[in-house]
Structure formats: C-alpha cells, structure tokens
C-alpha positions in Angstrom: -43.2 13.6 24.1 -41.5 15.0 21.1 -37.6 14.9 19.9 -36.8 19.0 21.6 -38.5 17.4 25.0 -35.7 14.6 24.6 -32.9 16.4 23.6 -31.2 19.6 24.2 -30.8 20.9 20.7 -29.2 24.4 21.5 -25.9 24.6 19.0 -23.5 23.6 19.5 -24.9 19.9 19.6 -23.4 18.1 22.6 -26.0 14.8 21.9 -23.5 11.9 21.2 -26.0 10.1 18.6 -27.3 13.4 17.0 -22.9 14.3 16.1 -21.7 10.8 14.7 -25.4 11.1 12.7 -24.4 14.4 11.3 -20.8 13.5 10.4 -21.8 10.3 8.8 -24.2 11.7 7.1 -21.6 14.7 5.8 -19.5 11.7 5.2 -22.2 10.0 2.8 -23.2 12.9 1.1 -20.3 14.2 0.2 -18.9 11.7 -2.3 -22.7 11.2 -4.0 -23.1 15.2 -4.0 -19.9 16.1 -5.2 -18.8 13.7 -7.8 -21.6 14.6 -9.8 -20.3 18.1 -10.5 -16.1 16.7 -10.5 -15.2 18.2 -7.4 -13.2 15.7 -5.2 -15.3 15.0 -2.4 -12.1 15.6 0.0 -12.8 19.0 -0.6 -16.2 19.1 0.2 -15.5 17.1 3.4 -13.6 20.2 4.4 -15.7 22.7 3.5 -18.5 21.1 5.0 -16.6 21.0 8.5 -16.0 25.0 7.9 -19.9 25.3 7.5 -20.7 23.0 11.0 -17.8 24.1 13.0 -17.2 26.8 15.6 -16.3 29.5 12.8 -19.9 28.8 10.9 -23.2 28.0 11.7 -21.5 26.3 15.2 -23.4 22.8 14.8 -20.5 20.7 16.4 -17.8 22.1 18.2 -14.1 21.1 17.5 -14.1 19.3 20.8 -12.0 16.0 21.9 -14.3 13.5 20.6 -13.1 15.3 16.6 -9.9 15.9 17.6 -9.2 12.2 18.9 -10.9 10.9 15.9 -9.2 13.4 12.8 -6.2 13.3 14.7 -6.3 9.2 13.8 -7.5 9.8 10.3 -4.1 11.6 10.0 -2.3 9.4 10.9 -4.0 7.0 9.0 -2.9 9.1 5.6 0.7 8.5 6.3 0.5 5.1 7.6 -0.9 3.9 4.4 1.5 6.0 2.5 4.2 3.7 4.4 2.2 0.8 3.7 1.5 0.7 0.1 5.0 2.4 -1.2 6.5 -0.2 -3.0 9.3 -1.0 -1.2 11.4 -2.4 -4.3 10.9 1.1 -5.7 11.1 3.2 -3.3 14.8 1.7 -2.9 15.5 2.2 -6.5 14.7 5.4 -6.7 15.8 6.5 -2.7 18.1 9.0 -4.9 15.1 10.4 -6.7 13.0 10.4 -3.9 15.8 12.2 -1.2 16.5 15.0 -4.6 12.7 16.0 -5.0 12.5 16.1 -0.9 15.4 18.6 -0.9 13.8 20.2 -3.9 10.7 20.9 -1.7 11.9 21.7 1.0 14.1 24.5 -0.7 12.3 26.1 -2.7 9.3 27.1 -0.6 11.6 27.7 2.3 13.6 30.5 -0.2 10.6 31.8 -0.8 9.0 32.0 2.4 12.4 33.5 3.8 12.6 36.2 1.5 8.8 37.6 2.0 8.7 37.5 5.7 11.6 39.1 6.4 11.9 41.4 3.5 8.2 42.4 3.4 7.0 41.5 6.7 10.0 42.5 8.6 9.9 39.3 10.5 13.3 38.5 12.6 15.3 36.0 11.7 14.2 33.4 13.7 10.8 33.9 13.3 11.5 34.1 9.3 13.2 30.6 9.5 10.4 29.1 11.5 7.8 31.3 8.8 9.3 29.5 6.0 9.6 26.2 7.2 5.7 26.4 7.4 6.0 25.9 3.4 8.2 23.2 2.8 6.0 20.7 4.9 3.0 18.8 2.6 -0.3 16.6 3.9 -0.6 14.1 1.3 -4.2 14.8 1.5 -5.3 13.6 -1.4 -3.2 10.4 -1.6 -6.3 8.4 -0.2 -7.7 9.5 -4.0 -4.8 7.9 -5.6 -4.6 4.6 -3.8 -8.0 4.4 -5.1 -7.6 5.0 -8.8 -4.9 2.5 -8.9 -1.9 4.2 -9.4 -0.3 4.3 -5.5 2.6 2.7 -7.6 3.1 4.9 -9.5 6.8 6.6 -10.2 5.8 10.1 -9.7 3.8 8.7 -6.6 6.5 6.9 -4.8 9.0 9.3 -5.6 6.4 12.0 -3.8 5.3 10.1 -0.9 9.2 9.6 0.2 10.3 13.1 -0.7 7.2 13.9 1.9 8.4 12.0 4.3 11.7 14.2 4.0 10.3 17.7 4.3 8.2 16.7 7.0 11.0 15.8 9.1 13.3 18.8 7.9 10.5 21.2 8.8 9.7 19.5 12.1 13.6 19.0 13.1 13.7 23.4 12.5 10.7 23.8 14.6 12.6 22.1 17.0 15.2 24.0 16.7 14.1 27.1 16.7 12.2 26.5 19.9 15.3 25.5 21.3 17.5 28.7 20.2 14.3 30.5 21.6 14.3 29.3 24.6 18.0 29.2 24.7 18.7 25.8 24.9 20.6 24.9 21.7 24.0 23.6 22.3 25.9 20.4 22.2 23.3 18.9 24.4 20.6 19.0 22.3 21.9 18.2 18.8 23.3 14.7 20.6 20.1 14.1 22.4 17.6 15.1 19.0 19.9 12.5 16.8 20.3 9.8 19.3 16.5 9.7 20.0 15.8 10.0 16.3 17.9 7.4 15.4 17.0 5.1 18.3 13.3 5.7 17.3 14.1 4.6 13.6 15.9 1.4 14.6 12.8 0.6 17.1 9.8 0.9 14.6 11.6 -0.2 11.3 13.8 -3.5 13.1 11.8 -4.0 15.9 8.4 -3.8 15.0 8.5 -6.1 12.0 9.9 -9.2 14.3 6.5 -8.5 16.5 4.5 -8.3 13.5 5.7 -11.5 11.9 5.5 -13.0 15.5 2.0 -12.1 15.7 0.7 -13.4 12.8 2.1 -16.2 12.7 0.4 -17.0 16.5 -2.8 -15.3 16.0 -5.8 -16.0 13.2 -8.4 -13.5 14.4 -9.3 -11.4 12.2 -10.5 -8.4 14.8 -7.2 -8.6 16.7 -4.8 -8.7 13.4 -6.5 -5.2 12.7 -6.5 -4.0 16.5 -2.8 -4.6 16.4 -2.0 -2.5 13.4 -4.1 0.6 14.9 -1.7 -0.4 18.1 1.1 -0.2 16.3 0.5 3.0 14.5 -0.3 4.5 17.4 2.8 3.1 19.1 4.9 4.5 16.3 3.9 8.3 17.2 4.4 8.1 20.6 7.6 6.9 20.1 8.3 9.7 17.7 6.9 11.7 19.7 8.9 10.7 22.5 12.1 11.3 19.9 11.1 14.7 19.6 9.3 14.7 16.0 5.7 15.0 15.1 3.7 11.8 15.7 2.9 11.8 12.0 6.5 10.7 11.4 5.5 7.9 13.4 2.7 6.7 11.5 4.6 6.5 8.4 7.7 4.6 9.8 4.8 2.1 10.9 3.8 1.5 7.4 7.0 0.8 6.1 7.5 -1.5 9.2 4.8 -3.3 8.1 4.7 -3.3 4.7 6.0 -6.5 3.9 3.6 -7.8 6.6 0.4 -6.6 5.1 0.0 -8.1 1.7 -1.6 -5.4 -1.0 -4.0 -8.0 -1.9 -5.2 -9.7 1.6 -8.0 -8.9 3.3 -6.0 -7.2 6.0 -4.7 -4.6 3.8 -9.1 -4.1 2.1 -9.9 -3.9 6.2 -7.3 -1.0 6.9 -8.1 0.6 3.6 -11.6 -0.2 4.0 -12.2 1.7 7.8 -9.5 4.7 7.2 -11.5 5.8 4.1 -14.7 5.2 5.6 -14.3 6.5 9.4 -11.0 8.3 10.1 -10.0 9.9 7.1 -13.1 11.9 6.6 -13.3 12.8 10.3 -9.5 14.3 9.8 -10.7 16.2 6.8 -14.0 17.5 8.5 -12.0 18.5 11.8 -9.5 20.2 9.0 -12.1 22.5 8.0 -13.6 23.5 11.4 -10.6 25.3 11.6 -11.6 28.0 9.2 -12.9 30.9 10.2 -13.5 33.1 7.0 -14.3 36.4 9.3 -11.0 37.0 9.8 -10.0 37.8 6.2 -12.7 40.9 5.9 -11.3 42.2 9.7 -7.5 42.9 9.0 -5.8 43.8 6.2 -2.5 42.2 7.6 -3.9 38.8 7.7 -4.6 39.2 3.8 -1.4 40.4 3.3 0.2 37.8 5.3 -1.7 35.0 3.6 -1.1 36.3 0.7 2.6 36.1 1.5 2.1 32.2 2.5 0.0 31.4 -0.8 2.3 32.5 -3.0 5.5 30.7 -1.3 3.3 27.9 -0.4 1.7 26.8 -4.2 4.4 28.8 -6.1 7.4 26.6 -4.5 5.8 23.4 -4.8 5.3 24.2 -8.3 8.8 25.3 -8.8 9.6 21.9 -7.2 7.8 19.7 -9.2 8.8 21.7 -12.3 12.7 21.0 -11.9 11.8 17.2 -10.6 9.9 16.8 -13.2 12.5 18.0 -16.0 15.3 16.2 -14.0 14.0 12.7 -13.5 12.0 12.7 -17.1 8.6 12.6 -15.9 6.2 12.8 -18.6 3.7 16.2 -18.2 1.0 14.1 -16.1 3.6 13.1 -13.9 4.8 15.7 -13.2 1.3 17.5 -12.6 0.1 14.9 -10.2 3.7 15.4 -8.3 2.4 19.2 -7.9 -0.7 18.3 -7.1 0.3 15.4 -4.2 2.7 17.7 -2.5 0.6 21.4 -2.7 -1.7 20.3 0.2 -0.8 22.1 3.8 -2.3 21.3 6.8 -0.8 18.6 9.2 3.0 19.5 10.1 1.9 22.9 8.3 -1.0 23.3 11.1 1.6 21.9 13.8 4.4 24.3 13.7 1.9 27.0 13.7 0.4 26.4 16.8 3.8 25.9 18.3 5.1 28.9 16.9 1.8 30.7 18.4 2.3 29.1 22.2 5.6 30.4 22.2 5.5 34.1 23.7 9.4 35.9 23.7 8.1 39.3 25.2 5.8 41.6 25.9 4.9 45.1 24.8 4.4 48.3 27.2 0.6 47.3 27.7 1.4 43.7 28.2 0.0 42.4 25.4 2.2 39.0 24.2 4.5 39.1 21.6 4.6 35.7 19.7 6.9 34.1 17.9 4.5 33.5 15.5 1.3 36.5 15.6 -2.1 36.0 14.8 -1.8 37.0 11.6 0.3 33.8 10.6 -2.5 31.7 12.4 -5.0 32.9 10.4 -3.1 33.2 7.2 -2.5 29.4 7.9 -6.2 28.4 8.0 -6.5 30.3 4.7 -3.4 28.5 2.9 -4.8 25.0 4.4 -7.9 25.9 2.4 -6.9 27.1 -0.6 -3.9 24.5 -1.0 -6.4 21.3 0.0 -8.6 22.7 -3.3 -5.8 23.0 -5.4 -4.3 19.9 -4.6 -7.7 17.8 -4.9 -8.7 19.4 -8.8 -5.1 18.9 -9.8 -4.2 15.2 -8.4 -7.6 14.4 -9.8 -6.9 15.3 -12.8 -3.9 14.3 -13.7 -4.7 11.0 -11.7 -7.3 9.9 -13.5 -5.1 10.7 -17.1 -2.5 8.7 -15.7 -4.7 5.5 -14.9 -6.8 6.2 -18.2 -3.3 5.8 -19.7 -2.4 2.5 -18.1 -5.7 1.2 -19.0 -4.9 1.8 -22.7 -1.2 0.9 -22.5 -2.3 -2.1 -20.1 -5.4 -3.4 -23.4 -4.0 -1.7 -26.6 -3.0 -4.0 -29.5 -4.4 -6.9 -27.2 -8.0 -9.4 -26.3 -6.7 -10.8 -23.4 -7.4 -14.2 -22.2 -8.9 -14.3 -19.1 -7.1 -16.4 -16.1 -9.0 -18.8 -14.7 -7.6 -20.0 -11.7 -8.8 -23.0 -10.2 -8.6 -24.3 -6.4 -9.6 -27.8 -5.9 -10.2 -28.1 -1.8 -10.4 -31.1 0.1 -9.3 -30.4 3.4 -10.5 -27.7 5.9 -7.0 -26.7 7.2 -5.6 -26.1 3.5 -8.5 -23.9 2.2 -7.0 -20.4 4.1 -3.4 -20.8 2.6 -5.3 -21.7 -0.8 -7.1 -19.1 -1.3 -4.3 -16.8 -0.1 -2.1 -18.2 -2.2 -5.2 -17.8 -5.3 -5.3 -14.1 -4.6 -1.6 -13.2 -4.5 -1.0 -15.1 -7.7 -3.9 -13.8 -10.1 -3.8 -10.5 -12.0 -4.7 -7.5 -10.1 -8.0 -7.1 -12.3 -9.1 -10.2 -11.9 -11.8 -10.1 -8.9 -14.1 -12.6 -10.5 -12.2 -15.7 -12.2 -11.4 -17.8 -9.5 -13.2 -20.7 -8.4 -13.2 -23.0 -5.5 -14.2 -26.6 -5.9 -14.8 -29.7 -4.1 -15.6 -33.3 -5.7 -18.0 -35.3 -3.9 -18.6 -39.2 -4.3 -21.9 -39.9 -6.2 -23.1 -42.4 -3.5 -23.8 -38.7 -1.8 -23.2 -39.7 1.4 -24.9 -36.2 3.7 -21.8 -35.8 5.5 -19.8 -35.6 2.4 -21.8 -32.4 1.4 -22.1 -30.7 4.1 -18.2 -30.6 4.2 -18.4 -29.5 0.8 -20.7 -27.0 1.3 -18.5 -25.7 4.3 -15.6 -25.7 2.6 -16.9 -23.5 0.0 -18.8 -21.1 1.8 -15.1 -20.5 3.6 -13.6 -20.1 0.9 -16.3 -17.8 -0.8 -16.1 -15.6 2.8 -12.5 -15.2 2.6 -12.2 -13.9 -0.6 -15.2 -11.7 -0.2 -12.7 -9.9 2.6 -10.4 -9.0 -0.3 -13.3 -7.9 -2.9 -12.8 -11.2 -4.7 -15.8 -13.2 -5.9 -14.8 -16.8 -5.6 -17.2 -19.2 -7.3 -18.2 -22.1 -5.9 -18.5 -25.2 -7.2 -19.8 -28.9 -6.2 -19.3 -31.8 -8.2 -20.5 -35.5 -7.9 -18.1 -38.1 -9.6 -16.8 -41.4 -8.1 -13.1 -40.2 -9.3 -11.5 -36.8 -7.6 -9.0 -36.9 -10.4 -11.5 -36.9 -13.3 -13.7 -34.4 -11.7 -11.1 -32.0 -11.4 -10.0 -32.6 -15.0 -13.5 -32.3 -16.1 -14.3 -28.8 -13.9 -10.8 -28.0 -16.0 -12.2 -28.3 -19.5 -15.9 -27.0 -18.3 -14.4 -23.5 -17.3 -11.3 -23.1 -19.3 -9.2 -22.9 -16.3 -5.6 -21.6 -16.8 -3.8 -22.5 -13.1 -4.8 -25.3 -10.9 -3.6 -24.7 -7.1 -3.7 -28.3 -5.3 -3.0 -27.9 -1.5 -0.9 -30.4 0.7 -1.9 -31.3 4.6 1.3 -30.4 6.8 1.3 -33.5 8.1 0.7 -36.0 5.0 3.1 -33.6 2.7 3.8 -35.9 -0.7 1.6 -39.4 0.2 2.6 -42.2 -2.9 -1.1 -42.0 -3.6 -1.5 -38.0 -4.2 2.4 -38.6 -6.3 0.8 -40.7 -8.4 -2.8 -38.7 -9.2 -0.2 -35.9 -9.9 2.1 -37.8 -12.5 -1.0 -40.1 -14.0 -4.1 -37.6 -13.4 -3.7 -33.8 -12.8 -0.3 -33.1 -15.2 -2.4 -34.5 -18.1 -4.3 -31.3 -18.8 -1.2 -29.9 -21.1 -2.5 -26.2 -21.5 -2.9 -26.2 -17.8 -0.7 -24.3 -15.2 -0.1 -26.8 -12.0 0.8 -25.5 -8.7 1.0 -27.9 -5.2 1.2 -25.9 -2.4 3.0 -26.8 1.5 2.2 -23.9 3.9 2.6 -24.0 7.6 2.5 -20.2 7.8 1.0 -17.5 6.6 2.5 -15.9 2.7 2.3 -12.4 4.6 5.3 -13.9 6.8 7.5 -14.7 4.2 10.7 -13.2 4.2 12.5 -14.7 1.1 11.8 -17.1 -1.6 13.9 -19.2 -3.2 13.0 -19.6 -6.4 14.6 -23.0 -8.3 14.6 -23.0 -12.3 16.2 -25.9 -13.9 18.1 -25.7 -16.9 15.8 -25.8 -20.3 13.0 -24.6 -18.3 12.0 -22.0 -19.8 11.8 -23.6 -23.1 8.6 -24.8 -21.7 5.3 -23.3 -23.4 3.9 -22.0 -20.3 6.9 -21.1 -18.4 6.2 -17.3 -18.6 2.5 -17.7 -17.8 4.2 -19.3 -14.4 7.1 -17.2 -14.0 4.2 -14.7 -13.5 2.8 -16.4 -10.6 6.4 -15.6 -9.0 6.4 -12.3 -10.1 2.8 -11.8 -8.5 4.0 -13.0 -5.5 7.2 -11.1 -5.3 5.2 -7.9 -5.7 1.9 -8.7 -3.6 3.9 -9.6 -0.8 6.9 -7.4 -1.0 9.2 -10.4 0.0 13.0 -10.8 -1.7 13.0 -13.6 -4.7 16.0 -15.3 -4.7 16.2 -17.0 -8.5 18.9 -20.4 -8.8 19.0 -20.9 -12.0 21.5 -21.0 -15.0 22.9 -17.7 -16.5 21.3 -17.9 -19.8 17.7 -18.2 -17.8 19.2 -15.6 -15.3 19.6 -13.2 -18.1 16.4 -13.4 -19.3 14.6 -12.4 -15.8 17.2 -9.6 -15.4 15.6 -8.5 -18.7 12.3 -9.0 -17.0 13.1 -7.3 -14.1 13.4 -3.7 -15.6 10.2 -3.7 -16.9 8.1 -5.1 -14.2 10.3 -4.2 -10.9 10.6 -6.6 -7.5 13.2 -7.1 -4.8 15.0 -9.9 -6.8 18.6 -11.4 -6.8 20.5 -13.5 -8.9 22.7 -17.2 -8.4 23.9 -18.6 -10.9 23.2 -22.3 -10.1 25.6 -24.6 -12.2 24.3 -28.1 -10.2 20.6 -28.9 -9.9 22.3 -31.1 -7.0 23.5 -27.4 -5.7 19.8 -25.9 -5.6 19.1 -29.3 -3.8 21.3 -28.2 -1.1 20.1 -24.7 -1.0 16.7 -25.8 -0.5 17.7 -27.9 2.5 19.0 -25.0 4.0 16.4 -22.4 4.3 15.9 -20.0 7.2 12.9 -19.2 9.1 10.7 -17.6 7.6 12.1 -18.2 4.1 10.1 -20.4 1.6 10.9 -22.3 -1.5 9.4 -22.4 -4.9 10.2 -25.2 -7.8 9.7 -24.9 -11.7 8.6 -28.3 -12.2 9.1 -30.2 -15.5 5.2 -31.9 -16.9 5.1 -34.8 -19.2 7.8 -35.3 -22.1 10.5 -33.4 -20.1 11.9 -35.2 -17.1 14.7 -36.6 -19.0 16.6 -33.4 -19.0 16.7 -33.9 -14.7 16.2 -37.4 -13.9 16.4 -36.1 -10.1 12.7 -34.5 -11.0 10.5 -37.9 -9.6 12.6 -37.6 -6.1 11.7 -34.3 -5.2 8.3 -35.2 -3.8 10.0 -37.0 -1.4 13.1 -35.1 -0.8 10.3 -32.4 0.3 9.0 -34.4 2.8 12.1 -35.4 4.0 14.0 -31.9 4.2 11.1 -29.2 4.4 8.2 -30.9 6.6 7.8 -27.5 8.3 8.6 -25.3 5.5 6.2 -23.4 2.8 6.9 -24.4 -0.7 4.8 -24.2 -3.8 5.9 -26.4 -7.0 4.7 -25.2 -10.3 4.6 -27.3 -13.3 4.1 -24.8 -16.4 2.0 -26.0 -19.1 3.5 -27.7 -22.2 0.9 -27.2 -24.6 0.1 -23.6 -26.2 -1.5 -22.6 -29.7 1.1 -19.8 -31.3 -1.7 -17.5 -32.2 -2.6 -16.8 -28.2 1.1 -17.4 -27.1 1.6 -14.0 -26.0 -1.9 -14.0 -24.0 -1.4 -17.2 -22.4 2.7 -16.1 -21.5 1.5 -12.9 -20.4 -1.4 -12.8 -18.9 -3.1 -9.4 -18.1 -1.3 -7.8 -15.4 -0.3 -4.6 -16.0 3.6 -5.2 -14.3 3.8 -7.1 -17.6 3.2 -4.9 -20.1 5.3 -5.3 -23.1 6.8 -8.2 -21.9 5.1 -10.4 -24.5 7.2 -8.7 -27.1 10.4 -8.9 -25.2 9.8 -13.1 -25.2 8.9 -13.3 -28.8 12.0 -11.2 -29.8 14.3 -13.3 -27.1 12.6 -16.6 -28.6 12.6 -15.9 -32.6 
C-alpha cells in the first residue's frame, strides 16, 4: 500500500499532517534559503504563501485552521511591541511618540484623499474611508528588530507608539464611517465609542496587571505562566473588540499591561519570544500572502490604476512622515531610515478596513449588481500595496537595522578591552537557587550569556547524600538559565570550610560579583553575620550581594534603593550601582534612590545617559532611610549599599542592619550590596563600568566627576 492509496492528495491538501508538514517546512526554509542571498526571510514567508495559496498553485487553502493560527501570529506582533517598549522611554518621549503618530496618520491620509476623489472620483465618504487605508502600519518587520537588539532603540520606540496611534485613528474612522453610512452617527454613538474605549483601556492596562502579579506570585509552572499570557492577549482583543476597535489594539494594550510583569531577560519573556517567532508569526505572514492573487493586475486596468493610487499615498506618505520626524526630533540618517522602513508595511488594520469597506453595499445599479462602499478595485489594489509595502519595509528596516546595531557594537567596544563580569552564585539551599539565578540574570550585562557560574561546596568527608544535593542543585540551576539562553557553569567543590571554598572558587575564576542567598525563614542567623564580616567581605576586588526574596523580581513594583553618605567614594560603587541600574531596566520597575544630594546629583547625571523610571529623595538621616525601609508596601522591595572593611565608621548603625532586616522585613525582598574596595587605576573604568551598553560613556562622566 503506497502514500496516494493513504491519502487523498487532490489540491487543495485537506490531510492535517501533510499542511503543518508543508508550512513548517516553508517556515524552515525560508530563513536558511533567503538569508544567503540578504533578503529578509519575512518576505519570502509571504511570497511563499502567494505561491501555495488559493491564488497560486492552490496547495493549501486559506481555510480556518490558517486563519485561526495567522490571525494569533498578529496578534502576537503587537503584543510584543507592547511588551518590549521600554516603558521609561516610551513616557519620555509620549510627545515624540503622539507628533510622529499624527505625522503618519496625516500625511498618507492627505494624500490618499486627494487621489481618490480627485482622480478616482470617489465620494466623500468613501474617499475618507480610502485614505484612512494609508495611515494604518503592520509593524511587520519588528520581529527583525527585536532580534538584532535594537527594540530599544529611540527611533524604534518612538515608531511602535506612534503605530499604536494610527492604528486606532484609522480604526475609530472606519467606524465612523460605517456609522454615517448606515446612518447611525449622532450623540449616541460618539458617547458609547468613548465610554467603551475608555472603559476597555482602564480594564486591560489597571486591571490586568493586579491579575498578573496575583498570578505569579501563586503559580510556579512554567506551562501555565505562558498559557496565561496567550489568555490574556486574547482577552485583550475581545475586549477591544467588544469596545468597538480592532482586536489588534487589544494585543498591544496587553503587552504594555504586562510589561513590567515579564522581565526582558527571564525565561518567560525567551518562551513568548521563542514560540511567536517560531509558530505564529510565520503562519501570520504565510496566510498574508495567500491573499495575493497576481491575475488580477493583467485583467483590469482600473485595479492598476487604483493600486497605483494606493502605492504612491501609501510608501510616499510614510516617507514624508519619517522625513519631517526625522528632521524634527534629530534623528540621525539610519534612524530615521529604519522609522520609514518600520511604519511602510500595510496589511493588518490596512487589510481590515478593506474588507469592511467591501461588506458594506449602499446601493445597487439598474441590473442589480452591488455598489460597495469600497469596489473591487480597492480589494485588489490592497493585496498589491500589502505586497509591495511588506518588501519595501523588510530591505529597508534591514538595512538600516543592522547599521544601527553595527553602530552600537562599535560605540558599545571602541577605545575599550573590556573586563569580563564574572558573576558568581554560591547555592546551598534548594528553595534559594530560583530567586538566585533570577536575580544572576537580571543583574549581568546583556552580552554576557556565558560568565556566570553556580557553585556548591561540599565537605571532603564526601558523604553521598551531600553530592547528590549538589549535583541537583546545579543541574537546576544550569536548566533555568538555559530557559533564558544563559549558560551557567557548574561547579563542585570539596573543602571542609564553605567560606574558604568560596573564596578560593573567587580567585580560580576571577569572579567580579558574588550573589549569596538567604532562607526566608532563617533571614540574618549570627553564624552566616559573622562568615559575612570575617569570610566573604575579605575578597576586596569583589562585588558582594545577599539576597532575601519571598517573591518573584518580575513582581516587583518599586525599589527603594538606600545609599549612605560617602558611598560612592567606594572603588566599586559604580560597578554596583550597575547592578541597580540592570535591575531597574530588566524589570521595568520604579527605583526609588535615598540618598544625599551630592550622591543624588551624580545619578541624575547618570540617568540621562542610561534612562530608567527613577526618582529622587534627598535623605538627610541614615536613621530616616531606616524608617523608610520599615515602611514598604506590597510588592515593593528594598536595596542597601553596604559599607566592606575600613568603612563602617562613617555609619556605626551599618553592623545592626542584619538584624534590623530580620526584625522589620521577614516577608520582604531585599538585596544588600557591598561594593568592592579594592581597584587598580589602570582598569578603573572597566571594573566601574562594566560592558553594558546603557553605560556607554559613563566611565568618562565618573573620571571627570572624580578628578
């Protein structure tokens, strides 16, 4: 019996196992095919769903199984363009970001306007709803971005929130048009479209983050943390939907719900990443191109002349757009290329309105044939613009993409052999190791995906129980960084003495931070106080930091961050003030510095070159940060600069905190850092600034501050 006796191969294929073969094969080929000749895959993707679809060869019909599964992969793209904005940004520049929305929106919309109703004739309403079609963009290739490592990008953020504008301007005229079509505009509807839209906003961006936190705080599982995002993004479009916007909407407003929730650097965030641009994403792209039908251009010269019409106000005003945004907000060239290039793509709200605008028949001619609001004409011109624009918009974010993150290597290693981090995690207890490596991930430098190492000490009597717990500790810890495309490196080592074997593991690797963890239960014990004092704090080129969780970081609301006066006179303050920094960034979470205004001044200056949600107190009274500390929220965290050997006479209070911890915060995270107080001045600005790109330049800011 052979494979036609088995299966019905007639086209289109209906076999369930023969499709999903296909497309994942498409989906495999693509990216090895394609980047050999430097054409973004995403292009091929849709091309290649053009050559299977109904308007090719007819291999796989555009039936509900594709639909269902592109129509997640779109709104995948805008959930993760919620989900990795940088929040801190976006709200610096929410100016920016709402001038190049309007910018968009306009200028395609003159343009439109003026050719359908001046060349095509089209009505007024119709001409409205026509140009609308034009000031929508798919931020197709954003998936591209994310991946080259520039998602934080100015011109990026900027972009992805002026999207999120002209989506919902163009989707608020469809519905309003369809309204004064139908004849049903009128006090009525404007209250009900604003109080639905409003009501939806305050449900997905208030409401949604107090379930999310609530969740993860209860539940662990892996599987169900990433079933509950795809619930909520799907949650979020019905809703919208339900508001009378385009579920896409939605999806975004679900990523900025959750975007303090899901740190960039957890394994939560590499899962959601990891299954968009694998599964969904591709499927949206392939189901994109089935759409095509390239027929239809030889057939009628109006359809040419009507997608002509469309290219031109389509490309041409997102150019025009980026061109002024550009020259106002003093983007650099490549900026302001990869802002033309983001935003040229049309296809989701694009496709969307179309079909709407096709639906809706307002008469019909002497032979009965339907007279649309939008004519065939405009559907097929569509298919064309979604083509052209998603190959445009692939070469040219590409492109300038790849330039921009070429550039931020070069800024990011010029004039500077960086010393790598080494960041060590000494694990002794199985309920710690989690929130330790967590904690390891969040802090290190975003390059770093190698230098971190695990380690337990084991007694040399090597008693079998002793390492087999080892052994299991490790191998946790080695799996859960794995998730977040870290390689931990483990490490066993036999010594009668946990102190010395840590200090010895120190020297052997040239480690830079050491992360101790504390059990809930036991916080401070006298006997891990004094191993502190007399043991770990006597490596003096070494960063300490003892962490208390009893939730998870992604939870965190606010820190407040404690700096005592003459603290950062310490060698290796700025080396630890970027563990902070990391933090503030990774998680998205508001730093609240105490400290005294000379310090205060110095992060300010900090601040505008490597940006996070941060505030400023000016603490005159280390008892005053003593009382602050006691009186944390939920959800709010502390974090203490520490003073090492040869400095705790300038706070005597320094030996009590220990147990001042353990009295006020036994069910509170808190993480104390004792910077190193040893540096050589030739590596001074390696050591201070590590290599994380947020802290460019920042090495010559300190010397010049410090002279």
């Amino acid at each position: 019996m052979n494979l036609l006796s088995i299966h019905n191969l007639s086209l289109p294929i209906e076999d369930p196992v023969l499709k999903f073969l296909l497309v994942l094969i498409i989906i495999l080929a693509a990216p090895l095919l394609l980047n050999k000749i430097k054409v973004p895959h995403l292009l091929g993707l849709i091309i290649a769903g053009a050559v299977i679809g109904p308007n090719g060869f007819n291999v796989l019909a555009r039936d509900s199984s594709i639909v269902v599964t592109g129509t997640t992969g779109l709104l995948y793209i805008m959930f993760l363009a919620g989900l990795e904005i940088d929040l801190g940004d976006f709200k610096k520049n929410k100016w920016k970001s709402l001038g190049y929305g309007g910018y968009a929106f306009i200028f395609p919309f003159i343009l439109g306007y003026l050719g359908s109703h001046y060349l095509l004739n089209f009505s007024v309403l119709t001409a409205v709803l026509f140009a609308s079609l034009f000031s929508s963009q798919t931020l197709i290739t954003y998936p591209l971005i994310s991946k080259l490592g520039i998602a934080k990008n100015r011109a990026v953020n900027i972009t992805v929130g002026g999207t999120m504008i002209t989506d919902v301007a163009t989707l608020l005229v469809l519905a309003v048009v369809v309204g004064m079509v139908q004849g049903d505009v009128g006090t009525s509807f404007w209250v009900k479209l604003s109080v639905s839209f409003i009501v939806f906003g305050l449900i997905v961006l208030m409401v949604f983050p107090l379930i999310g936190r609530w969740f993860f705080k209860k539940i662990d599982d892996k599987i169900s943390q990433y079933i509950f995002v795809l619930v909520m993004i799907y949650f979020a479009a019905l809703l919208a939907e339900l508001a009378g916007v385009e579920a896409i909407i939605g999806a975004f407003f679900a990523g900025l719900a959750l975007n303090r929730l899901i740190p960039h650097t957890s394994s939560l965030m590499n899962r959601v990443e990891f299954v968009g641009n694998a599964i969904f994403i591709p499927f949206f792209l392939i189901s994109v191109g089935m759409l095509i039908d390239f027929k239809v251009f030889f057939n009628s010269f109006e359809t040419l002349k009507v997608a002509s019409i469309m290219l031109v106000a389509s490309i041409g005003g997102k150019y025009i757009s980026s061109v002024i945004a550009r020259k106002t907000f003093s983007f650099t060239k490549e900026e302001g290329k990869l802002i033309f290039g983001l935003s040229s793509a049309s296809a989701a709200a694009t496709l969307a309105t179309v079909m709407v605008g096709y639906n809706i028949i307002i008469s019909e001619t002497e032979t009965g044939e339907p007279i649309r609001l939008l004519n065939e004409h405009v559907l097929n011109g569509s298919i064309l613009l979604i083509l052209i624009s998603c190959t445009i918009s692939s070469f040219i974010s590409m492109s300038s993409a790849q330039k921009i993150a070429e550039q931020d290597n070069e800024d990011t290693v010029s004039g500077r052999n960086h010393e790598e981090e080494n960041i060590l995690l000494a694990l002794n207890y199985e309920t710690t190791v989690e929130r330790m490596v967590n904690l390891g991930i969040m802090i290190k430098a975003h390059s770093n995906t190698e230098d971190l190492f695990a380690l337990n000490v084991i007694n040399e009597d090597k008693n079998e129980s002793s390492v087999k717990n080892a052994e299991k500790l490790l191998h946790q810890a080695a799996n859960m960084a794995a998730a977040s495309d870290v390689k931990m490196q483990a490490l066993k080592r036999y010594d009668n003495d946990v102190v010395n074997g840590i200090n010895n593991v120190i020297k052997e690797q040239n480690i830079t931070d050491l992360i101790i963890g504390l059990e809930d239960e036991k916080g401070f014990s006298p006997s891990f106080v004094y191993n502190l004092y007399n043991g770990y704090l006597q490596n003096d080129d070494v960063n300490v930091l003892v962490y208390h969780a009893t939730q998870p970081l992604s939870t965190i609301k606010k820190y407040a961050v404690m700096i005592p006066e003459n603290a950062h006179k310490e060698a290796g303050f700025f080396h630890a003030l970027l563990r902070v920094w990391n933090i503030g960034r990774n998680s998205g979470a508001t730093v609240v510095f105490y400290a005294a205004e000379n310090i205060l001044n110095i992060l300010q200056r900090i601040l505008k070159k490597a940006n996070i949600e941060a505030e400023f107190i000016i603490m005159e009274k280390w008892k005053d940060g003593e009382e602050t500390a006691s009186q944390l929220q939920e959800d709010e965290a502390l974090i203490l600069f520490m003073a090492k050997r040869g400095m705790h006479s300038y706070i005597p209070r320094m030996r009590l905190i220990p147990e001042l911890l353990n009295k006020s915060l036994p069910d509170k995270n808190y993480l104390l850092i004792f910077p190193y107080s040893e540096y050589n001045e030739n590596n001074f600005e390696k050591r201070s600034v590590g290599n994380h790109d947020d802290f460019m330049e920042i090495g010559n800011i300190i010397k010049k501050i410090f002279k």
